[in-house]
N, C-alpha and C positions, 0 to 999 in steps of 0.2 A: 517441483521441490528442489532447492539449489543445495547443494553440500555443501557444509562450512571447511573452510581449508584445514587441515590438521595440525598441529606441529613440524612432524615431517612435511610437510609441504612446503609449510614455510620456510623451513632449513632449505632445502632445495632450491627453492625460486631466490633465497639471499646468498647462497653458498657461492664463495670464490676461491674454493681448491682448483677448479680447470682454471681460471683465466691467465695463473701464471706461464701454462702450457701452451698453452693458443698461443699467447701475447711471445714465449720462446719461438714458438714452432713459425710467426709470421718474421720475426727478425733473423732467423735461419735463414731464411727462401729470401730476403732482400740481403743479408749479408753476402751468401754464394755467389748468389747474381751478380752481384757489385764483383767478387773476387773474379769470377767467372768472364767478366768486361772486363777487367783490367788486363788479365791473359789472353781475350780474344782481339785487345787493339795492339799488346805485345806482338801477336805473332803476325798483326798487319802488317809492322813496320819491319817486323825482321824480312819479310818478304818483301816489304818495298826495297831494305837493303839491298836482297842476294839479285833483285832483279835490276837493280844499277850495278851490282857488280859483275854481273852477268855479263851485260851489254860490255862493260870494259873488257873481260875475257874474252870475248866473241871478236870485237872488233881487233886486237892484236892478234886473232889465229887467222881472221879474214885478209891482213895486210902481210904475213909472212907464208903463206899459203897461195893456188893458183886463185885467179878471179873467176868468179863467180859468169861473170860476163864474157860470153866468149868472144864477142863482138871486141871487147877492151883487152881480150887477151890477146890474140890478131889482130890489132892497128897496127898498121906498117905508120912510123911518123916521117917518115920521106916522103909519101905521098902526098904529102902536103904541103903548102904554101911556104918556101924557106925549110923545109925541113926539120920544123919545131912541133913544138905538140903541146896539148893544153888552151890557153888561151888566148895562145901567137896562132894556132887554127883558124882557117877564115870560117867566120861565124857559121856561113851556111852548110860546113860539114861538121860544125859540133852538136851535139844530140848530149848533151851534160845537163842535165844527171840521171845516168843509170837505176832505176830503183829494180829490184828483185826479190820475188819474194816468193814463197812456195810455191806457187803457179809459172815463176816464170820471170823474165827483165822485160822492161818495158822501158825506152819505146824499141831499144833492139834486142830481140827476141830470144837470142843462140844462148841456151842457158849450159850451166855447168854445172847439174845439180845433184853429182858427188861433194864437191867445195860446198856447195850452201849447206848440203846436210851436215858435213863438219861442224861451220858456223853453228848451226844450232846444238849439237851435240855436245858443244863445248857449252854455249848457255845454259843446258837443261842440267847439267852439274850444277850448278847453282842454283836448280830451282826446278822441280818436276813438274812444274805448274804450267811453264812455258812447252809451249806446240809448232811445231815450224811454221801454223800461219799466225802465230807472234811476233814473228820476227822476217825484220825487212832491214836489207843490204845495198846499200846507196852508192853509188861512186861519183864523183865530181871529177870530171880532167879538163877540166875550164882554169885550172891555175897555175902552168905552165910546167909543172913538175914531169921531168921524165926524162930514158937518155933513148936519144933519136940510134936507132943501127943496135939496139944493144940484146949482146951475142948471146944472154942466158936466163932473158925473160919477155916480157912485152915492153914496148916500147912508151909505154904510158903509167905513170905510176901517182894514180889519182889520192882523192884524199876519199875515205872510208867511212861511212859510217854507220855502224851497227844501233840499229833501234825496236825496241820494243813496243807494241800496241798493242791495244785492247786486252789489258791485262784485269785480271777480276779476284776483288778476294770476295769470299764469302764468310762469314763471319761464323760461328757453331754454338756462341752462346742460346742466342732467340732462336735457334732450333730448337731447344728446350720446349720452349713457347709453341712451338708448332710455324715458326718463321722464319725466313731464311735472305736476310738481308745484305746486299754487295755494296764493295767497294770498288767504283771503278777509278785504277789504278791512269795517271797520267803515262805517257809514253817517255819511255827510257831509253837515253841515247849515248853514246860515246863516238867520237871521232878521233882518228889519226892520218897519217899520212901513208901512202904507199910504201912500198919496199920494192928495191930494182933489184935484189939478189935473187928472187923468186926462177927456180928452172923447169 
């Protein structure tokens, strides 16, 4: 025996009092989102900012500061061929370029790594994001810059350059979502020249 629908019934199955709510309640959840992007690619870039600015603060406290290299901090430049330095050096005793980085300089070794944590402490103002193994300290003395005998620093005064890697942003919108998707960030770099005032 089948029941016939009632009236009420039929109000019911044609009624469109909720769909205005729905039809709100789904343009809410894609409007947020949409605002909620907008603010989560803002704060990408303000980060990709502070982490180039970074690197330019970092690398003028590395150049007026002791080096990092203790190797580059004690070259005598009379030792050498003419008594120049840089890339008047005969090839076979330049080891340019220095890289250093929280473990350590390579390929000479004798690290200074009161200086490099400066280095970093100075980036990490810019940006809490950054970790010392972020950031890598370079030295070039292949380009002849320096003063040979001089009385109140090293005798090498390389060119500098402070960089940033493996930088990552994570985004917080699609955490919503239950996902948690990166930005991985290009490496940020500044360079300057040495300073001989350094004591």
């Amino acid at each position: 025996m089948t029941m016939m629908p009632t009236r009420r019934h039929k109000r019911l199955l044609h009624g469109e009092e909720g769909t205005s709510s729905v039809e709100f309640a789904l343009i809410v959840v894609v409007f947020f989102m949409f605002i909620f992007g907008i603010t989560d690619f803002g704060r990408a870039l303000w980060e990709w900012n502070r982490s180039s600015q970074a690197t330019q603060a970092a690398v003028r406290e590395a150049v007026v500061q002791d080096l990092v290299s203790d190797y580059l901090a004690t070259l005598v430049g009379t030792n050498f061929a003419g008594g120049t330095v840089g890339a008047c050096l005969d090839p076979v005793n330049v080891t340019s370029p220095i890289t250093c980085t929280s473990t350590g300089c390579l390929p000479e070794a004798a690290t200074n790594s009161t200086a490099f944590d400066k280095i970093v402490a100075v980036a990490q103002r810019y940006s809490d994001h950054i970790t010392p193994q972020n950031v890598v300290v370079e030295y070039r003395y292949d380009t002849c810059l320096g003063f040979v005998g001089n009385p109140v620093g090293p005798d090498v005064d390389p060119m500098v350059t402070v960089r940033l890697q493996n930088m990552v942003f994570t985004f917080v919108t699609p955490a919503i979502l239950g996902l948690a998707p990166t930005l991985a960030m290009p490496d940020f770099a500044a360079t300057l020249p040495g300073e001989d005032h350094k004591s």
